[in-house]
Backbone as CSV, one residue per row, in Angstrom:
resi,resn,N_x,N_y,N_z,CA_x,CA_y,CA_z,C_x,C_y,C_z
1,UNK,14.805,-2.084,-2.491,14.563,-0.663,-2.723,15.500,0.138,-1.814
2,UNK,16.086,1.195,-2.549,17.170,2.361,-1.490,16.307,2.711,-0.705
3,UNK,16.883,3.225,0.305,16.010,3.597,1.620,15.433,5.175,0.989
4,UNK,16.250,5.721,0.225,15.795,7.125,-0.037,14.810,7.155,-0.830
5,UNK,14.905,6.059,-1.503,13.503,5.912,-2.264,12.140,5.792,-1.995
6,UNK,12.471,5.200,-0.996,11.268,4.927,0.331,10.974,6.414,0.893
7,UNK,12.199,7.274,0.901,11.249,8.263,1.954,10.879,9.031,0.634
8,UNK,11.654,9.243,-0.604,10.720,10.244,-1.965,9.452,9.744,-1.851
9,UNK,9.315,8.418,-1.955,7.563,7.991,-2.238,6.869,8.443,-0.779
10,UNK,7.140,8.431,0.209,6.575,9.032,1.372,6.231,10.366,1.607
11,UNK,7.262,10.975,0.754,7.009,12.450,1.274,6.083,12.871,-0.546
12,UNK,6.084,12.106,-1.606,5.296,12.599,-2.476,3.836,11.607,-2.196
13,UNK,3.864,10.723,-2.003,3.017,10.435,-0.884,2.096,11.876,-0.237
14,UNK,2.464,12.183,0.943,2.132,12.843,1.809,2.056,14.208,1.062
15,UNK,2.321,14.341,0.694,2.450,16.349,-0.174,1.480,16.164,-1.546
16,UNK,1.173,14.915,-1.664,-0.022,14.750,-3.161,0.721,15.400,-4.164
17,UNK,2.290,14.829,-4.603,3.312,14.762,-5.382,2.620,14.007,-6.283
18,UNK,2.480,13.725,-7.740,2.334,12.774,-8.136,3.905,12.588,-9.230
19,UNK,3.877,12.182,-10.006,5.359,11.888,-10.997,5.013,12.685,-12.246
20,UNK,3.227,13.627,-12.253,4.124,14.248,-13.231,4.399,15.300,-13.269
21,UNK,4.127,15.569,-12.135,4.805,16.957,-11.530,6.121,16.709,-10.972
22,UNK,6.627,15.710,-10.731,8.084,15.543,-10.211,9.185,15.914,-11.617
23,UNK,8.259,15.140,-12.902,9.242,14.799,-14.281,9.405,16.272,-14.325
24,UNK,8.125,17.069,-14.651,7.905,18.541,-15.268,8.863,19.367,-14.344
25,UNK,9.243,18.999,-12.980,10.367,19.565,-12.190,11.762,19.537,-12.256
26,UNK,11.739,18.174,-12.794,13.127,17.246,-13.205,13.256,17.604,-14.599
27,UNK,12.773,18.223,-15.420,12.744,18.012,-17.270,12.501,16.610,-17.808
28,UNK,12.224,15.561,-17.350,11.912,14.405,-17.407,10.380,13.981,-17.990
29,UNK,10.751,12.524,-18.470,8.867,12.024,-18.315,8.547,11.512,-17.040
30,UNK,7.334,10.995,-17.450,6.264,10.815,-15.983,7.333,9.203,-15.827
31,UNK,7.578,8.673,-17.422,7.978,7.139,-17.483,9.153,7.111,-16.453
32,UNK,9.616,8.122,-16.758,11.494,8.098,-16.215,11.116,7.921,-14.531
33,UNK,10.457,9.079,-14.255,10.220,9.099,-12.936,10.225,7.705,-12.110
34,UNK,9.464,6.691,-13.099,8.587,6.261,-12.030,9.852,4.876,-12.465
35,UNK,10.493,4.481,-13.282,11.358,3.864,-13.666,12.478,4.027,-12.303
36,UNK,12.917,5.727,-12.352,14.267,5.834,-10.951,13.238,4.940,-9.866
37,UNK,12.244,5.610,-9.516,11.230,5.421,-8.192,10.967,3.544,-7.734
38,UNK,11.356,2.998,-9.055,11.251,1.691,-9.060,12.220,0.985,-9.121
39,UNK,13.398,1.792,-9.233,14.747,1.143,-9.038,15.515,0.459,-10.609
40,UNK,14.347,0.963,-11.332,15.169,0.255,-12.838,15.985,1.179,-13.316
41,UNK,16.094,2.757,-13.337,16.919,3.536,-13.424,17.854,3.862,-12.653
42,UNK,19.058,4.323,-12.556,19.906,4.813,-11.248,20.851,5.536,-12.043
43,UNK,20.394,7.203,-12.738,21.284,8.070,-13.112,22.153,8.436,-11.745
44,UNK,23.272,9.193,-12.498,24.065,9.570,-11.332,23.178,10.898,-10.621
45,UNK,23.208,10.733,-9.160,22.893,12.179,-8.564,21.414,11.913,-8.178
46,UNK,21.032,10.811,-8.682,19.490,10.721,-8.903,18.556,11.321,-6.834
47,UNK,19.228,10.757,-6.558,18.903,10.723,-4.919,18.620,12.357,-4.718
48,UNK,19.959,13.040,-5.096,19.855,14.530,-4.835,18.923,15.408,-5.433
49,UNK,18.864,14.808,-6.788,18.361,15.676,-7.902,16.530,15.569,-7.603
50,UNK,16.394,14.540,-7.038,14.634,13.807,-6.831,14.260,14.654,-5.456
51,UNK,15.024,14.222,-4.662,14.722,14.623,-3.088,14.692,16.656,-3.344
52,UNK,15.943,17.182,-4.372,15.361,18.850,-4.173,14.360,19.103,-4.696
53,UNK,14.134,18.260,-6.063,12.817,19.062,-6.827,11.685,18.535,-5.926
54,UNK,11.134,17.857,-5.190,10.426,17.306,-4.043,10.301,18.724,-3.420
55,UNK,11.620,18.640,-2.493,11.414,20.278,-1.914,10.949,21.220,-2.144
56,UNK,11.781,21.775,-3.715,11.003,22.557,-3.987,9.710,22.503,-4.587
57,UNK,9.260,21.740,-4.817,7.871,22.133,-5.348,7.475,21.986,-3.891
58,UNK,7.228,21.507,-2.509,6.342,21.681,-1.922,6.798,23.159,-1.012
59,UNK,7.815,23.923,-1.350,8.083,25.298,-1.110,7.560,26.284,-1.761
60,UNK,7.094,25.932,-2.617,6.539,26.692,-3.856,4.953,26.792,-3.454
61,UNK,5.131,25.524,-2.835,2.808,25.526,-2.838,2.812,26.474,-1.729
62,UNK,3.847,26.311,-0.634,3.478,27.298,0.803,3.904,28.383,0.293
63,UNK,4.555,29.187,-0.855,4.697,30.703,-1.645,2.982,30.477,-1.754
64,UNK,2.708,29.890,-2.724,1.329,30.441,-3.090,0.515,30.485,-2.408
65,UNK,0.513,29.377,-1.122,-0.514,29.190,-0.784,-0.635,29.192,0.916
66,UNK,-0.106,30.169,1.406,0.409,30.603,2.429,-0.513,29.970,3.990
């Protein structure tokens, strides 16, 4: 497993991320998600593209939820 993969599942882990709120962030399915997350997928960018929508959605909960 990539090491970055390890810290996405840690920090959606820890923030009560689940995949199908990651896909619905990504335009993706829940399947795809969990396919990159498992290492059977490896689009290009995937690292960048996973780790911002991560961000932002847990930037978004401290907008709402101050």
């Amino acid at each position: 497993m990539d090491s970055w993969i390890a810290n996405a599942v840690g920090e959606m882990h820890i923030n009560k991320i689940g995949n199908k709120e990651l896909a619905k962030k990504l335009g993706v399915t829940a399947e795809y998600v969990s396919m990159m997350l498992n290492g059977k997928k490896k689009p290009a960018h995937a690292e960048t593209r996973i780790m911002t929508a991560i961000d932002d959605i847990i930037r978004e909960r401290k907008n709402i939820n101050p």
